[in-house]
N, C-alpha and C positions, 0 to 999 in steps of 0.2 A: 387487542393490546399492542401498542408500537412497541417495538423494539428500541432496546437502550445504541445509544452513538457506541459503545463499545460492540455489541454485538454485533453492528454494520460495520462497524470497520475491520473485525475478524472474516464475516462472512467475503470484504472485500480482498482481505489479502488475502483468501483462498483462491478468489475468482481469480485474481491480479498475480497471483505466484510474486507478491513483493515482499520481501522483508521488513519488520516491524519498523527497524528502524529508520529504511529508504524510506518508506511511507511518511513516517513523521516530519523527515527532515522535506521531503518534496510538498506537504501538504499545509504544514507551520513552521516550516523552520525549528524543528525540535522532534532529533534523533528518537530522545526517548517516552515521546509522546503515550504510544500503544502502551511498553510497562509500568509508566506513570497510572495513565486509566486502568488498568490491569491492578497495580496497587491501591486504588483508590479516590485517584485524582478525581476532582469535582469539573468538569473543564465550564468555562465563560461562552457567553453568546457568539463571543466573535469567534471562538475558535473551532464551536459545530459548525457555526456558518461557514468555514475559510474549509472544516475538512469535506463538509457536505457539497461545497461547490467542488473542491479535487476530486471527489469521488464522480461526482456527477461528469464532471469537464474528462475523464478519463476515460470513462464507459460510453460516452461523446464520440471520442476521439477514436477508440479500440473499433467501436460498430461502424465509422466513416472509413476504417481500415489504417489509421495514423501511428498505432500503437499495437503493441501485442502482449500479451502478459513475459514479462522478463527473467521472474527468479532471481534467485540467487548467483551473484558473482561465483561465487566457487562452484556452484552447480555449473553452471555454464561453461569453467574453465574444464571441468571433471569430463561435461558432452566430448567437447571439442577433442578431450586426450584420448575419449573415449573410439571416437570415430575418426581420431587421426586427422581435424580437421585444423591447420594452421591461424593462430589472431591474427 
């Protein structure tokens, strides 16, 4: 049984530590993409095709060593106060 395009793209922003709404906005141009399909959204050929190519071009990029999973800004900012390390 394949899995639904929502389901891959939760499993991806596990893998990816991205926020729902970076993902959207990096993958269609539309912040609130993930809560949309989360509510119901029915989404169009072209826009599995456009998230399915990000997802794939990402995991591309991460194993050639191009990207690393990123998180969250405030998580990030929270490390940094955490370890005293200067932006």
């Amino acid at each position: 049984m394949e899995r639904s395009l929502l389901q891959r793209i939760e499993a991806f922003l596990r893998e990816s530590a991205m926020p729902p709404s970076v993902f959207g906005r990096a993958a269609v141009h539309d912040p609130r993409l993930v809560s949309d399909l989360r509510g119901g959204r029915e989404p169009g050929l072209y826009v599995i095709c456009r998230v399915e190519h990000f997802m794939n071009k990402w995991r591309a990029d991460r194993l050639a060593g191009r990207v690393q999973p990123q998180g969250d800004r405030r998580s990030r900012a929270f490390r940094r106060l955490k370890t005293g390390v200067q932006a």
